[in-house]
N, C-alpha and C positions, 0 to 999 in steps of 0.2 A: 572424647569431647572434640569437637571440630570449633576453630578456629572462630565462628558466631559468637559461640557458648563461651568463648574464653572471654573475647572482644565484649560479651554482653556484663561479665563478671569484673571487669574492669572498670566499665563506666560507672556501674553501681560503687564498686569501691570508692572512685572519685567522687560522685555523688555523694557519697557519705563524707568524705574527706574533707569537699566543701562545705556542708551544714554543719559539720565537728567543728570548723574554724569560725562560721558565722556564730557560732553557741558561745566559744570561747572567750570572740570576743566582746557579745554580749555579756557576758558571764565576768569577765575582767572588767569593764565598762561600765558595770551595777544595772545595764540597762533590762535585765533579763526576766524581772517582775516580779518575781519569787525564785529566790538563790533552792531552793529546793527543787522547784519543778524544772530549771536550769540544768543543775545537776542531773535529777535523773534524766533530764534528755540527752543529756549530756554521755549519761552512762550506757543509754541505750545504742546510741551513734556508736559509740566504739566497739562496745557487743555486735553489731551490725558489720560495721569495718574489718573486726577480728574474723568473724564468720564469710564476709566475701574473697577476704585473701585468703582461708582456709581453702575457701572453693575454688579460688583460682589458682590455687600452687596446687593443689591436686588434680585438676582439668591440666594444669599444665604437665605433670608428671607425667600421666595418662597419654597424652600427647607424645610425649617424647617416648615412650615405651611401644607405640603404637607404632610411631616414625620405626622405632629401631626392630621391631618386629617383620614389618612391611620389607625392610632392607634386607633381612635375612632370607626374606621369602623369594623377593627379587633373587637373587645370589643364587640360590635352590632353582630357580625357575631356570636360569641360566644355564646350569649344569644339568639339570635333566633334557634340556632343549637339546644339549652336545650329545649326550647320552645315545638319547634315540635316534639321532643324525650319526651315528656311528654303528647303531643296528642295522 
């Protein structure tokens, strides 16, 4: 996952974060119209929330396993460089 894909997972996440809070405080407020269709919008936004930060603590894992892979490679490229400068 590059750095787009992370950045794109985040904003959604806040985007949900925001409607979750406007729901809330409709929902706390009574202004919501029916306490039921409230709620499950309610329930949906978190399901929603739950699954984008799924997505992005894994894009981010990814990430970092990719950074530290890439490093090892570097490292590798380095000593083979020496290598053959010494044949």
């Amino acid at each position: 996952m590059d750095a787009l894909s992370l950045a794109s997972f985040e904003e959604r996440a806040a985007l949900s974060e925001a409607r979750l809070a406007i729901l809330e405080s409709k929902l706390a407020g009574g202004q919501g119209g029916g306490s039921a269709a409230s709620h499950a919008d309610l329930q949906a936004l978190r399901a929603t929330l739950v699954e984008a930060r799924k997505e992005a603590a894994q894009a981010a894992a990814r990430e970092q396993a990719l950074e530290e892979e890439n490093a090892k490679l570097k490292y590798q490229i380095v000593h083979l460089k020496r290598a053959a400068a010494v044949q």
